[in-house]
N, CA, C and O atoms as a Maestro MAE file, in Angstrom:
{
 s_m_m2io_version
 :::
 2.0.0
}

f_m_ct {
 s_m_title
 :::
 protein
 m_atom[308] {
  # First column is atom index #
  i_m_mmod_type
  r_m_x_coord
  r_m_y_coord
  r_m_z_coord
  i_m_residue_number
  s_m_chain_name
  s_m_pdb_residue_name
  s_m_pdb_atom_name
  i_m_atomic_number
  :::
  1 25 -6.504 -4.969 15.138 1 A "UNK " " N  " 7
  2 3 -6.593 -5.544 13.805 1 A "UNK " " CA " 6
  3 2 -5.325 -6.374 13.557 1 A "UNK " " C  " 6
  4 15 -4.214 -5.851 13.647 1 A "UNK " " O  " 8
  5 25 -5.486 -7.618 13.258 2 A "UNK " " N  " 7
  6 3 -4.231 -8.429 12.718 2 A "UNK " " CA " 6
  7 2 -3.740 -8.083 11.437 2 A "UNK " " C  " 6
  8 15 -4.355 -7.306 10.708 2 A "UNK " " O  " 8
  9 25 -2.592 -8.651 11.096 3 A "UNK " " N  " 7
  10 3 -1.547 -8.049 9.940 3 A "UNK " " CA " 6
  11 2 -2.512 -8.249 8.590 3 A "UNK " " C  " 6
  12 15 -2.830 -7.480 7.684 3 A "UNK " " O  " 8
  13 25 -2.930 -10.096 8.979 4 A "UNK " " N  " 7
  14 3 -3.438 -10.710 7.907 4 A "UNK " " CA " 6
  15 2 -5.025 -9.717 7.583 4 A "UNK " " C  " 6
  16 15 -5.587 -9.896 6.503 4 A "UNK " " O  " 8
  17 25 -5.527 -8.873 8.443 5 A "UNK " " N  " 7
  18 3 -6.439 -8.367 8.336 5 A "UNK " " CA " 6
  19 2 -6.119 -7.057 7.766 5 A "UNK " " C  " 6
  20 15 -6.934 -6.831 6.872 5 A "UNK " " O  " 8
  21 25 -5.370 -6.193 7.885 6 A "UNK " " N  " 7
  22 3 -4.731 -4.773 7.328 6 A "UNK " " CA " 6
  23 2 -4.235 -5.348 6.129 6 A "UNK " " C  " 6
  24 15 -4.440 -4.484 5.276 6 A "UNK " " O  " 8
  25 25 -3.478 -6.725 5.371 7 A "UNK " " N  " 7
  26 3 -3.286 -7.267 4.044 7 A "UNK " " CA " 6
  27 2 -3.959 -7.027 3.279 7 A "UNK " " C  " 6
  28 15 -3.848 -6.453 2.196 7 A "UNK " " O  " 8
  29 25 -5.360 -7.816 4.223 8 A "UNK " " N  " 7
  30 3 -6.862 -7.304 3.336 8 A "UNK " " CA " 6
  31 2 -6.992 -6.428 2.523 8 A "UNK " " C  " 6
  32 15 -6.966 -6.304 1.299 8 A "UNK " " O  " 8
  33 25 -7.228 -5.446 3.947 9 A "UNK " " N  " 7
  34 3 -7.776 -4.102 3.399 9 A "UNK " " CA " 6
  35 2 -6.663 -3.256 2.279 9 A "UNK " " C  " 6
  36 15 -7.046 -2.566 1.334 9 A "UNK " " O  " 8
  37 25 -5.649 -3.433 2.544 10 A "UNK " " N  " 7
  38 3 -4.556 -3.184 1.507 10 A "UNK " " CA " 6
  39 2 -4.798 -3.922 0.667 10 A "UNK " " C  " 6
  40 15 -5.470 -3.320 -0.170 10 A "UNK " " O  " 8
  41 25 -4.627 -4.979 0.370 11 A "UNK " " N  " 7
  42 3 -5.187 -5.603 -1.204 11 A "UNK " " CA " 6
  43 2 -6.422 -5.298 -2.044 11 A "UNK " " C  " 6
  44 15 -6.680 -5.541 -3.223 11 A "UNK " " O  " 8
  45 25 -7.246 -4.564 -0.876 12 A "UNK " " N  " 7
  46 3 -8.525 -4.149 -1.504 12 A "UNK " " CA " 6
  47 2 -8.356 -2.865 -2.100 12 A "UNK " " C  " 6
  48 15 -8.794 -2.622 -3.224 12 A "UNK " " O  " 8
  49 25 -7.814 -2.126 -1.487 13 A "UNK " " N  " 7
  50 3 -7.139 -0.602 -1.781 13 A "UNK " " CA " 6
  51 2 -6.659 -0.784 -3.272 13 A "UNK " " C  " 6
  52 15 -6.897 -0.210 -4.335 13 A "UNK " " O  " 8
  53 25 -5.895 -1.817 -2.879 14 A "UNK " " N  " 7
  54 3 -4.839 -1.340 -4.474 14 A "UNK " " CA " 6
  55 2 -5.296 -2.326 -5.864 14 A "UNK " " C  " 6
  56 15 -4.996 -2.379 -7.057 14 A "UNK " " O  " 8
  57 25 -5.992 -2.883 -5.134 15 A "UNK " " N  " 7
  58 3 -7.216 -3.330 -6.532 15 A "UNK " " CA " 6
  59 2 -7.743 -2.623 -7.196 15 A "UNK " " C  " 6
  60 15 -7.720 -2.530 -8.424 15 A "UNK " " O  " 8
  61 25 -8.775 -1.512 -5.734 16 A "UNK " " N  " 7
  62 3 -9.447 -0.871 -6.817 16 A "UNK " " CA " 6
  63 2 -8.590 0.619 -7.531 16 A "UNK " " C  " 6
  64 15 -9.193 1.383 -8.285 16 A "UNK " " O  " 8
  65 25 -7.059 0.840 -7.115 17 A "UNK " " N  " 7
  66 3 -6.371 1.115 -7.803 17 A "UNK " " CA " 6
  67 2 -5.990 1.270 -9.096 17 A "UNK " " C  " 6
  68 15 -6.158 2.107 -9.983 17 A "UNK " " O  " 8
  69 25 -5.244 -0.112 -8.913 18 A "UNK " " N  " 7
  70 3 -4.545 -1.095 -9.861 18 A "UNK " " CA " 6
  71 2 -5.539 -2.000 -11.254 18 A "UNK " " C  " 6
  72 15 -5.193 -2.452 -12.346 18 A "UNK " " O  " 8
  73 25 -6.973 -1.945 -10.465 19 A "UNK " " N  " 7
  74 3 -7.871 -2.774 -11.349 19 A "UNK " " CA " 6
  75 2 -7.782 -4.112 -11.661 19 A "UNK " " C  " 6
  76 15 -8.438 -4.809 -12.435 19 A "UNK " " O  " 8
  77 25 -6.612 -4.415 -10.731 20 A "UNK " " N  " 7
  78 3 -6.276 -6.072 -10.574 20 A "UNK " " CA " 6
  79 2 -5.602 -6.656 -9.200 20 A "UNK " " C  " 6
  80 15 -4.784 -6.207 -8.397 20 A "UNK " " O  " 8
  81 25 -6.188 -7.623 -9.294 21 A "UNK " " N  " 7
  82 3 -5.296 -8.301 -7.973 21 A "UNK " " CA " 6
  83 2 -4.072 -9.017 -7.701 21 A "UNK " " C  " 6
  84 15 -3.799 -10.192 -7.948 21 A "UNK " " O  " 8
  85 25 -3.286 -7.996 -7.078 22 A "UNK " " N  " 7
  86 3 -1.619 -8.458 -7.193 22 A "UNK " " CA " 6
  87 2 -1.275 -9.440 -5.680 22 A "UNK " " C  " 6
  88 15 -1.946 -9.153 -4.689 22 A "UNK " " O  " 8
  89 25 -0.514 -10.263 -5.598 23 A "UNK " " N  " 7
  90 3 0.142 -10.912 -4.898 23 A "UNK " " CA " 6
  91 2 1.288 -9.995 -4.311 23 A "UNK " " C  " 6
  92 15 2.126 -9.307 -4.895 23 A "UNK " " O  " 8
  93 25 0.872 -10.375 -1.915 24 A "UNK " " N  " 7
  94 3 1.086 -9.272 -1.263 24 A "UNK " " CA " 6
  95 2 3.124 -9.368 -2.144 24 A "UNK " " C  " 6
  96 15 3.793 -8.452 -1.666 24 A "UNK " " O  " 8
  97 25 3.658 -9.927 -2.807 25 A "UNK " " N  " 7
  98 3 5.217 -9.913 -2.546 25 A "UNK " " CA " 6
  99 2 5.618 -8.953 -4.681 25 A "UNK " " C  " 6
  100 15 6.720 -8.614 -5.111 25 A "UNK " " O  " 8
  101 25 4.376 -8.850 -5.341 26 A "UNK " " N  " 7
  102 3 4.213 -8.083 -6.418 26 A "UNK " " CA " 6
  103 2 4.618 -6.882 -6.171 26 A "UNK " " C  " 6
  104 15 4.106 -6.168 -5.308 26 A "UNK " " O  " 8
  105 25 5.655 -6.520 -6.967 27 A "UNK " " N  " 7
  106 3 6.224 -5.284 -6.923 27 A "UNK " " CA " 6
  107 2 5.569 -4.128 -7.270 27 A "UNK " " C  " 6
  108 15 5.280 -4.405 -8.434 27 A "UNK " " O  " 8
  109 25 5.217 -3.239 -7.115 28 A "UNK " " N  " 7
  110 3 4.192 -2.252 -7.742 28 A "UNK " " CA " 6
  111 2 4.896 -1.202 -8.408 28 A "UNK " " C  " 6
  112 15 4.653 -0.804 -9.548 28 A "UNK " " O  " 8
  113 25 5.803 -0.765 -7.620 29 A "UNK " " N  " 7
  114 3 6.431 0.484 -8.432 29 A "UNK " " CA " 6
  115 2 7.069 0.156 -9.609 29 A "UNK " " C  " 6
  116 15 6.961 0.623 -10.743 29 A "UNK " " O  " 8
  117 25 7.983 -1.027 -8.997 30 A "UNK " " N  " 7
  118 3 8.788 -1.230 -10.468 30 A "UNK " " CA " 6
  119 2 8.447 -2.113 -11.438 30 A "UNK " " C  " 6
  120 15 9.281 -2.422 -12.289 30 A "UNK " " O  " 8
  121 25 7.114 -2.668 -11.446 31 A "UNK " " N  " 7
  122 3 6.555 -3.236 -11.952 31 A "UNK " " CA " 6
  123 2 5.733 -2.392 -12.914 31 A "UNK " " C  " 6
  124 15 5.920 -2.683 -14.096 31 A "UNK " " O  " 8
  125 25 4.949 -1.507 -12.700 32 A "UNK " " N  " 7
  126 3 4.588 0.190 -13.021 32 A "UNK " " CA " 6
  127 2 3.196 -0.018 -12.900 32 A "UNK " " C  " 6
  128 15 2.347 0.495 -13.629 32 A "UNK " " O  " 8
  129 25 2.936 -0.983 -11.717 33 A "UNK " " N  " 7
  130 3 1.379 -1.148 -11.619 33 A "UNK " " CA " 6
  131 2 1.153 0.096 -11.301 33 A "UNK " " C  " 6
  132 15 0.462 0.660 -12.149 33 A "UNK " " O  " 8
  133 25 1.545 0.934 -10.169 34 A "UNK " " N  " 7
  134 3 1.272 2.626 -9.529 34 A "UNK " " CA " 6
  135 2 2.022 2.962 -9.988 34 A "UNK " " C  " 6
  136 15 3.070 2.347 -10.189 34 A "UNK " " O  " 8
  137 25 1.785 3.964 -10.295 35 A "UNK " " N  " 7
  138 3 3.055 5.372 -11.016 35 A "UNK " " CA " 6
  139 2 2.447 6.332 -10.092 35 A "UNK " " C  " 6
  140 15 1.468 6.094 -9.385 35 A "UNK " " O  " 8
  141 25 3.272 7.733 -10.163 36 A "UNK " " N  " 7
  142 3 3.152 8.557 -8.986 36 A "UNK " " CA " 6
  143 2 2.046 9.005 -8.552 36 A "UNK " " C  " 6
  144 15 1.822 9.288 -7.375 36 A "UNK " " O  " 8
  145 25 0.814 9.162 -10.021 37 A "UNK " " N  " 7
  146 3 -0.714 9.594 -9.387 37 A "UNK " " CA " 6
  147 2 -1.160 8.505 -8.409 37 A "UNK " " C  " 6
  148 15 -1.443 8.833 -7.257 37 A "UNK " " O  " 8
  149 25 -1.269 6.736 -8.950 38 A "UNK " " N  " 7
  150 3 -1.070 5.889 -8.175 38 A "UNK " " CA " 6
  151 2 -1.161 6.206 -6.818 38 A "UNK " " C  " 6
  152 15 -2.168 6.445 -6.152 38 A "UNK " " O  " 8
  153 25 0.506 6.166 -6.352 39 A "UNK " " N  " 7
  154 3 1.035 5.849 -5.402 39 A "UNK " " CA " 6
  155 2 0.185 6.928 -4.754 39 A "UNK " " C  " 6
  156 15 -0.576 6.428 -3.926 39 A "UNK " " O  " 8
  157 25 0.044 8.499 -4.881 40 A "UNK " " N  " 7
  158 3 -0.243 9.566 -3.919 40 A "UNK " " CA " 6
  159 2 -1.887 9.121 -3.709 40 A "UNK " " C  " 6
  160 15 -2.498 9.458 -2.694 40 A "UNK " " O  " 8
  161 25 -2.507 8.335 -4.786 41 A "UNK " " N  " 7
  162 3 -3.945 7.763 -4.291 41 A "UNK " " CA " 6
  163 2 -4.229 6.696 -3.041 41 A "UNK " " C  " 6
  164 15 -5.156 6.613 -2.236 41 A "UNK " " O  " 8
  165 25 -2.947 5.876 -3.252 42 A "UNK " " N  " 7
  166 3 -3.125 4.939 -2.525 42 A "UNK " " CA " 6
  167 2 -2.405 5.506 -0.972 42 A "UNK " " C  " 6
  168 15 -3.067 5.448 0.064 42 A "UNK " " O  " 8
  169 25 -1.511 5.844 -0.987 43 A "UNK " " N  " 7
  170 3 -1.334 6.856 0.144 43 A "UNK " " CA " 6
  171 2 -2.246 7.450 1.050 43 A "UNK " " C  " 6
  172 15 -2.191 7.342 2.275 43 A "UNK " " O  " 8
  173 25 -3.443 8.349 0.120 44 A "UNK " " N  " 7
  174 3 -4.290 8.776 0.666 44 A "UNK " " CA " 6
  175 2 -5.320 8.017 1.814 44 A "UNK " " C  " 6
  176 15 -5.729 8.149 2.968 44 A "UNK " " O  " 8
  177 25 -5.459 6.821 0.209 45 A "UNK " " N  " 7
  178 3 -6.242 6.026 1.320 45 A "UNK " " CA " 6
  179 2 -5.814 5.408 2.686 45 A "UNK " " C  " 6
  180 15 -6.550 5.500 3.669 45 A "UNK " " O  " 8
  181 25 -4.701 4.826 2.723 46 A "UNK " " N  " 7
  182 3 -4.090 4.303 3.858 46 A "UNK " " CA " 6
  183 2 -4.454 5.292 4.930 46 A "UNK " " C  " 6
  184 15 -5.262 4.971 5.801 46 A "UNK " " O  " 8
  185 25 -3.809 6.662 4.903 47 A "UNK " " N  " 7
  186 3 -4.009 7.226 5.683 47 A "UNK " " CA " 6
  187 2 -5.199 7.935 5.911 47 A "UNK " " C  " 6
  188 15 -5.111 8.786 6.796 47 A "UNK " " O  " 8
  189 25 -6.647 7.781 5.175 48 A "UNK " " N  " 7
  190 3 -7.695 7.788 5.808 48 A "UNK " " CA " 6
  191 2 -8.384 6.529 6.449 48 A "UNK " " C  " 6
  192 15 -9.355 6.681 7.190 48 A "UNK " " O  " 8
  193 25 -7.970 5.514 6.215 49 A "UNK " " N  " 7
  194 3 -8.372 4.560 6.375 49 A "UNK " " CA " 6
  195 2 -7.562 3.700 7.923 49 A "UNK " " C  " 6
  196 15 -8.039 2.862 8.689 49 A "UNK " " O  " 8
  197 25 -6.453 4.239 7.902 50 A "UNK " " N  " 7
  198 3 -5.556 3.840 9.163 50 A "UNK " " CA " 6
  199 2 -5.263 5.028 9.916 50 A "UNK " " C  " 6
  200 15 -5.170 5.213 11.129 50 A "UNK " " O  " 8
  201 25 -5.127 5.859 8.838 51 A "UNK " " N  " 7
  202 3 -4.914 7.235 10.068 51 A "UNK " " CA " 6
  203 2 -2.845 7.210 10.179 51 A "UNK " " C  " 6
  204 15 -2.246 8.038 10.866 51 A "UNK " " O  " 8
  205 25 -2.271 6.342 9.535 52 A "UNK " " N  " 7
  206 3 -0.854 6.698 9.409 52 A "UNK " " CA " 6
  207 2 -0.520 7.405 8.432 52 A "UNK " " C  " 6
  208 15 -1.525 7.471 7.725 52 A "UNK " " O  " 8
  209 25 0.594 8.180 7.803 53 A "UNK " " N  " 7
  210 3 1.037 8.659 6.651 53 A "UNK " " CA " 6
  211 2 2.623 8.063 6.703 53 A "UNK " " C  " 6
  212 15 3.479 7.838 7.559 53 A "UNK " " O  " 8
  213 25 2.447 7.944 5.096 54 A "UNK " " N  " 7
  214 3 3.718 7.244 4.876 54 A "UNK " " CA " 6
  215 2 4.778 8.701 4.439 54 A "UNK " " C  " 6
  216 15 4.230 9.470 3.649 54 A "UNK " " O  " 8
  217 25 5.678 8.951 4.727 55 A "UNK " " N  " 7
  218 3 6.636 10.337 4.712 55 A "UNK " " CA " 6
  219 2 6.814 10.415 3.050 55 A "UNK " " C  " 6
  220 15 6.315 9.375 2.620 55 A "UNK " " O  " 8
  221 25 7.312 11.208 1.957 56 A "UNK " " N  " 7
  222 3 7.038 11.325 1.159 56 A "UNK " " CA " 6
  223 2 8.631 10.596 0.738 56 A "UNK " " C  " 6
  224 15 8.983 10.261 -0.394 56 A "UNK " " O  " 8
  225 25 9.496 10.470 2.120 57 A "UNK " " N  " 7
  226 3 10.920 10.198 1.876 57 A "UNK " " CA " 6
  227 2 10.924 8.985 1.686 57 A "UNK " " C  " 6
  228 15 11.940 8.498 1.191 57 A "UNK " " O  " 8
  229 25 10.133 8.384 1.919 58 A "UNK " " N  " 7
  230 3 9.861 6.856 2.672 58 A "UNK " " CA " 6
  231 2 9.003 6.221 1.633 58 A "UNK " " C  " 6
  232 15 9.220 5.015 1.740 58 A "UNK " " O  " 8
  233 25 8.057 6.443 0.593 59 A "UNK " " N  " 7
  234 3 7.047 6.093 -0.034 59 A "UNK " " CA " 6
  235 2 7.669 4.887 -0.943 59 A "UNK " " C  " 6
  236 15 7.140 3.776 -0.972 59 A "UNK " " O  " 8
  237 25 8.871 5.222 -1.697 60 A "UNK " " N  " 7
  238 3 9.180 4.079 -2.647 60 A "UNK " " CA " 6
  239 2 9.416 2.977 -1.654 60 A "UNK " " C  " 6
  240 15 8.928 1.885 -1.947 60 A "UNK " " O  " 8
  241 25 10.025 3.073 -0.626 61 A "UNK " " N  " 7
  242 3 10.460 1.705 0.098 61 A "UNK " " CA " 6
  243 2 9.623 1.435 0.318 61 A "UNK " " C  " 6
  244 15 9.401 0.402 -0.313 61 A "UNK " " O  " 8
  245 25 8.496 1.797 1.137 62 A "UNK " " N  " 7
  246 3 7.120 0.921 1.778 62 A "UNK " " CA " 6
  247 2 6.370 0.553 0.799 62 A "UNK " " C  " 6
  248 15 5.737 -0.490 0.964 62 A "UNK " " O  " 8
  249 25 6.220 1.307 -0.519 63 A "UNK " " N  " 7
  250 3 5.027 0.535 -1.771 63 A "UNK " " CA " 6
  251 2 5.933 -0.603 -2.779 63 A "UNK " " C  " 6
  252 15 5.574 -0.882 -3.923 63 A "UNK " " O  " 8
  253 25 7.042 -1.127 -2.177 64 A "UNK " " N  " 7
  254 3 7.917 -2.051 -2.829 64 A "UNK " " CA " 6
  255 2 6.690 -2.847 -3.368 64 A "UNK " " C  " 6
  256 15 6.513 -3.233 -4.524 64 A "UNK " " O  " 8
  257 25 5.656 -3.056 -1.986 65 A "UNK " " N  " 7
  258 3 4.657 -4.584 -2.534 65 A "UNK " " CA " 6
  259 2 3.727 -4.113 -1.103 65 A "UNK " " C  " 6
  260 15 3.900 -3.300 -0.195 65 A "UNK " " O  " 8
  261 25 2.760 -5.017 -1.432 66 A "UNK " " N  " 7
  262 3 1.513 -5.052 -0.491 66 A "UNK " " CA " 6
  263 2 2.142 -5.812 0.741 66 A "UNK " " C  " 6
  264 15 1.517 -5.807 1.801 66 A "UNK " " O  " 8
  265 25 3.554 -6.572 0.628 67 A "UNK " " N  " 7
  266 3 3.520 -6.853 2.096 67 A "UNK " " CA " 6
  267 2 4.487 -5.884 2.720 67 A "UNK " " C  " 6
  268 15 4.247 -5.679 3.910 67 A "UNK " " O  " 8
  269 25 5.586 -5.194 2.192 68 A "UNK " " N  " 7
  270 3 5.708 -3.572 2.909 68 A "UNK " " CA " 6
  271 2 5.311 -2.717 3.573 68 A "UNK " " C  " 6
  272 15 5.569 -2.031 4.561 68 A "UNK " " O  " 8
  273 25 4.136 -3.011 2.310 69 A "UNK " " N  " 7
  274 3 3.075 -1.845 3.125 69 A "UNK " " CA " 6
  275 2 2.351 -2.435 4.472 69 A "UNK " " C  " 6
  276 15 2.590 -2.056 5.618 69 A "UNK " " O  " 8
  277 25 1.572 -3.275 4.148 70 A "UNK " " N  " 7
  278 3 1.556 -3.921 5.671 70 A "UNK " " CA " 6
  279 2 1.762 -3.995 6.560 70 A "UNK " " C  " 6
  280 15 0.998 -4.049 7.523 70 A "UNK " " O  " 8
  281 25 3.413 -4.034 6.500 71 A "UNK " " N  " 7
  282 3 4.715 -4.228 7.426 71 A "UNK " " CA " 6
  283 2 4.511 -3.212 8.088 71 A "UNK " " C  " 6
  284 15 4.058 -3.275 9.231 71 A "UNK " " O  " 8
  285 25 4.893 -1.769 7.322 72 A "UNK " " N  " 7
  286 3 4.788 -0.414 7.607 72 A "UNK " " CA " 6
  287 2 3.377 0.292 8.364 72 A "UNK " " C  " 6
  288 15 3.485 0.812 9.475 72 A "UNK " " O  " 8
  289 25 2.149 0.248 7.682 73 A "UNK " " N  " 7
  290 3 0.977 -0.113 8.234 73 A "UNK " " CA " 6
  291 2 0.662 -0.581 9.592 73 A "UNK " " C  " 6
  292 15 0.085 0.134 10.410 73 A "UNK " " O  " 8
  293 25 1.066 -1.857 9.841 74 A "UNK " " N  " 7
  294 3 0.753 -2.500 11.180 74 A "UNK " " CA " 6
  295 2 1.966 -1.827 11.957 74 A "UNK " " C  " 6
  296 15 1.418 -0.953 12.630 74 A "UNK " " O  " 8
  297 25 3.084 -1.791 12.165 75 A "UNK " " N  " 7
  298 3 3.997 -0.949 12.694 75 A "UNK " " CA " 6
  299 2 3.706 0.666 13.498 75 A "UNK " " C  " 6
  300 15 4.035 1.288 14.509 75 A "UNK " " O  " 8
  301 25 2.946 0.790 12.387 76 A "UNK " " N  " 7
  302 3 2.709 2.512 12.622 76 A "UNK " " CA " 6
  303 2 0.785 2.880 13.036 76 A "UNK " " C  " 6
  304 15 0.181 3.943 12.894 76 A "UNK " " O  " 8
  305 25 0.291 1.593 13.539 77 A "UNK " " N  " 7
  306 3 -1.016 2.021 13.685 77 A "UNK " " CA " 6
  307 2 -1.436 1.879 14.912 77 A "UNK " " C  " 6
  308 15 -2.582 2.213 15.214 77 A "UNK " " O  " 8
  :::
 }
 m_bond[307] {
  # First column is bond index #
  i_m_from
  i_m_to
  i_m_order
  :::
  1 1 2 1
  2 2 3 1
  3 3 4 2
  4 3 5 1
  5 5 6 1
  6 6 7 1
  7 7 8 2
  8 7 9 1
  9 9 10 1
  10 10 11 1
  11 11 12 2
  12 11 13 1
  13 13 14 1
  14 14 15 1
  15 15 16 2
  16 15 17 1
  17 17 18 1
  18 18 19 1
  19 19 20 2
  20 19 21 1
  21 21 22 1
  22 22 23 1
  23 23 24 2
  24 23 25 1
  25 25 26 1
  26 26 27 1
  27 27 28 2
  28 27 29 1
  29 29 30 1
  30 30 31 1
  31 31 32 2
  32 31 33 1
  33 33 34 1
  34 34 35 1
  35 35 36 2
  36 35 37 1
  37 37 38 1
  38 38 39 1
  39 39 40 2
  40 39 41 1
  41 41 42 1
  42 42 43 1
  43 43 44 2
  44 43 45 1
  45 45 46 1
  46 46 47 1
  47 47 48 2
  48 47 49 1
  49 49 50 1
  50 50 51 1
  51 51 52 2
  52 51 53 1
  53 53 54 1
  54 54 55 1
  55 55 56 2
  56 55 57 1
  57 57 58 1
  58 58 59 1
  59 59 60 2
  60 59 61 1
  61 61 62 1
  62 62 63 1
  63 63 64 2
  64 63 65 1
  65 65 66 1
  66 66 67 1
  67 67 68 2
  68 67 69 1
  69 69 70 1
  70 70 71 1
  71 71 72 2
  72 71 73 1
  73 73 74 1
  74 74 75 1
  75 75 76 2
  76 75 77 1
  77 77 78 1
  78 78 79 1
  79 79 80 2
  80 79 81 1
  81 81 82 1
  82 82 83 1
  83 83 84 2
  84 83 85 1
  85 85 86 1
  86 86 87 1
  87 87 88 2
  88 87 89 1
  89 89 90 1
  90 90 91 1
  91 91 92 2
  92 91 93 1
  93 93 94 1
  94 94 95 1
  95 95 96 2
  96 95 97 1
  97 97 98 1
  98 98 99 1
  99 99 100 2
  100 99 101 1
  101 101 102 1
  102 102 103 1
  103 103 104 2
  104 103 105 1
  105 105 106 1
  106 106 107 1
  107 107 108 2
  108 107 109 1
  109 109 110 1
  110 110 111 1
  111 111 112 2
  112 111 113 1
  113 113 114 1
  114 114 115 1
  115 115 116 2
  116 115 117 1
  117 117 118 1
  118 118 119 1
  119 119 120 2
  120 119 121 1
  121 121 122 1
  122 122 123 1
  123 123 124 2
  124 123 125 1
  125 125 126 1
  126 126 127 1
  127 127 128 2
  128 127 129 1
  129 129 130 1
  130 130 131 1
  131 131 132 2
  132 131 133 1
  133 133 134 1
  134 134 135 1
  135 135 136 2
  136 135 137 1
  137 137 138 1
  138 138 139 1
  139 139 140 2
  140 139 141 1
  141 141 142 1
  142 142 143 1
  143 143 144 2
  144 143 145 1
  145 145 146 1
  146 146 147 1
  147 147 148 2
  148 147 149 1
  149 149 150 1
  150 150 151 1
  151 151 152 2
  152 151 153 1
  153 153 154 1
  154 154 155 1
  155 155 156 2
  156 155 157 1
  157 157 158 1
  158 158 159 1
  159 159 160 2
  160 159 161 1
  161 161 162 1
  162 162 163 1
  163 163 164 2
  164 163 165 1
  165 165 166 1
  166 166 167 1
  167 167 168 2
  168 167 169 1
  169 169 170 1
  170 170 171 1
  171 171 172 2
  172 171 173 1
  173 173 174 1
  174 174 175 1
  175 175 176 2
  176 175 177 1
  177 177 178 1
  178 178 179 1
  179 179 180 2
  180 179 181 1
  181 181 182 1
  182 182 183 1
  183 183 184 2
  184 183 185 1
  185 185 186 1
  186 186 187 1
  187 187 188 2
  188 187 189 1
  189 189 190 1
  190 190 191 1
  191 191 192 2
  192 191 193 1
  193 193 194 1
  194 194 195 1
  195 195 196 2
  196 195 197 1
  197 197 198 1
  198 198 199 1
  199 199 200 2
  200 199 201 1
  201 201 202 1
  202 202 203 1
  203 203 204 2
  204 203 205 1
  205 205 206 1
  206 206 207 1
  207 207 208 2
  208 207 209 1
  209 209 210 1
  210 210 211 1
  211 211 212 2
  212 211 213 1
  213 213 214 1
  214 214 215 1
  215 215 216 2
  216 215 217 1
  217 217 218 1
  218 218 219 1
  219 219 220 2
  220 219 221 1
  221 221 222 1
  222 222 223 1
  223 223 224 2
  224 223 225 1
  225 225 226 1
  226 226 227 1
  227 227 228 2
  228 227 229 1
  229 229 230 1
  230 230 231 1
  231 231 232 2
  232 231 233 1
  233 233 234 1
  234 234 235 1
  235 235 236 2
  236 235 237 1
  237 237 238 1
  238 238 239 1
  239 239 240 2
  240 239 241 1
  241 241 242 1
  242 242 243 1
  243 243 244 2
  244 243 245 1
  245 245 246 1
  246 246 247 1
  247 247 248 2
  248 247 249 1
  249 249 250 1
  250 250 251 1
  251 251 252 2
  252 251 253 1
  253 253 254 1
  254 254 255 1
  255 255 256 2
  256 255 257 1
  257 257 258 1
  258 258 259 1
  259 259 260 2
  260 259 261 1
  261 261 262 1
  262 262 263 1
  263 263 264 2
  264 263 265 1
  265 265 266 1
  266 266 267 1
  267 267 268 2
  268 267 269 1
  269 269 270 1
  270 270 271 1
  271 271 272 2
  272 271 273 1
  273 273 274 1
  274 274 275 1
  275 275 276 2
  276 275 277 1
  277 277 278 1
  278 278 279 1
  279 279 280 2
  280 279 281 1
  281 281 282 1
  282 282 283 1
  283 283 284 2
  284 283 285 1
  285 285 286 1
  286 286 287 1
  287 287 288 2
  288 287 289 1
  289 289 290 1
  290 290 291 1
  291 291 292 2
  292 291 293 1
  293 293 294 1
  294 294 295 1
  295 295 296 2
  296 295 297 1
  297 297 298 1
  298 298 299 1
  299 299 300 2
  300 299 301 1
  301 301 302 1
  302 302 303 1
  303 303 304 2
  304 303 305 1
  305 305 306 1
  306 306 307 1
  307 307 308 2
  :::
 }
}
């Protein structure tokens, strides 16, 4: 799967999240699109959906934005 293809599916994730469509460099946390129920939803999915888990130490840095996650995502799959 290419990056631009895991973007996707991450942008699709956190749509139906978020209930809107953010741009991959949109900050999420500190923006307060996800707050912690959020974040542990979208978590979930990643890792049913990719099969990685993001460490619980690690979560604010990788959900900076949809291209983090990505980053992190394609890295670890």
């Amino acid at each position: 799967m290419t990056p631009s293809e895991v973007e996707d599916q991450l942008a699709t994730m956190v749509q139906a999240i978020v209930l809107k469509r953010v741009a991959p460099d949109t900050l999420l946390l500190e923006s307060g699109l996800l707050d912690s129920v959020a974040a542990v939803d979208l978590m979930l999915s990643v890792e049913a959906r990719f099969g990685c888990t993001v460490p619980i130490t690690e979560v604010e840095e990788h959900l900076q934005s949809l291209r983090t996650l990505t980053a992190y995502v394609v890295a670890h799959t």
